[in-house]
C-alpha positions in Angstrom: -34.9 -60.9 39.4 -35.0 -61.3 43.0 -32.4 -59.5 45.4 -29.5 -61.7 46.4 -26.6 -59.0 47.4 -26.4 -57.6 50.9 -25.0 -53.9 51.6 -21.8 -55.2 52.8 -21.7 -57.4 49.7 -22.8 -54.1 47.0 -19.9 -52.1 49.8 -17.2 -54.7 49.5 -18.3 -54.9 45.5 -18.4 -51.0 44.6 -14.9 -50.4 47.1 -13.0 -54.0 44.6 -14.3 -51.9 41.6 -13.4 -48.7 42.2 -10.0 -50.0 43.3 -9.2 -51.6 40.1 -10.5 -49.0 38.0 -7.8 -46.3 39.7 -5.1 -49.2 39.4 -5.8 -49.5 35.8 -6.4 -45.9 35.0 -2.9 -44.4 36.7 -1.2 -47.4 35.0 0.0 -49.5 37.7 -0.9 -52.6 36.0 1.1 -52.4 32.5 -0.2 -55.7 30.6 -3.0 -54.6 28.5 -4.6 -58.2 28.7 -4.4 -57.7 32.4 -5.9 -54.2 32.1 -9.1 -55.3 29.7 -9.4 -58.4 32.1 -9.5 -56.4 35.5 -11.6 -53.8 33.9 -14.5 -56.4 32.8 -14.4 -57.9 36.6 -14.9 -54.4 37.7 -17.1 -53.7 35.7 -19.4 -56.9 36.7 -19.1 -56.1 40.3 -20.4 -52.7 40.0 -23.6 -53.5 38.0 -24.5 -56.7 40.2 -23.9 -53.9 43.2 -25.8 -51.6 41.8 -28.7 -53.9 40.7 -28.3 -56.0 43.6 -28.5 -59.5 41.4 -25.7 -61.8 40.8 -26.4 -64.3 38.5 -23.5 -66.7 40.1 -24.9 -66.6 43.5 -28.5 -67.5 42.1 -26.9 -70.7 40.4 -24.6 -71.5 43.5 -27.9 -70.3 46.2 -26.1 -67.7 47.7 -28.0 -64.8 49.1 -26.6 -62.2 51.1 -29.9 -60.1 52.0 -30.7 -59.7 55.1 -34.1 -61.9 55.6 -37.0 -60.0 56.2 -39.3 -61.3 59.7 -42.8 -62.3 58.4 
């Protein structure tokens, strides 16, 4: 898998995640679906952060890394 997430993507990523997770954990959002469906798109954006792949930017050609001079 080739890198296609920039820091300020994996930042932005980790910062939605962690977010959520405290929303969901001190109860703020009440509907159970809405709990188990919040805490799955967490969960995705902190394991493409922390691998730095998306699968949905390789489909759509998106790559935020910063290109490297050659």
């Amino acid at each position: 898998m080739k890198k296609n997430v920039g820091n300020m993507d994996k930042l932005i990523r980790l910062i939605v995640a962690v977010v959520i997770f405290i929303l969901v954990y001190t109860n703020k959002i009440t509907n159970p679906t809405w709990q188990y469906i919040l805490l799955v798109v967490a969960l995705i954006a902190a394991i493409t952060s922390l691998i730095n792949y998306c699968p949905i930017y390789s489909l759509l050609g998106i790559n935020t890394c910063k290109k490297t001079k050659q």
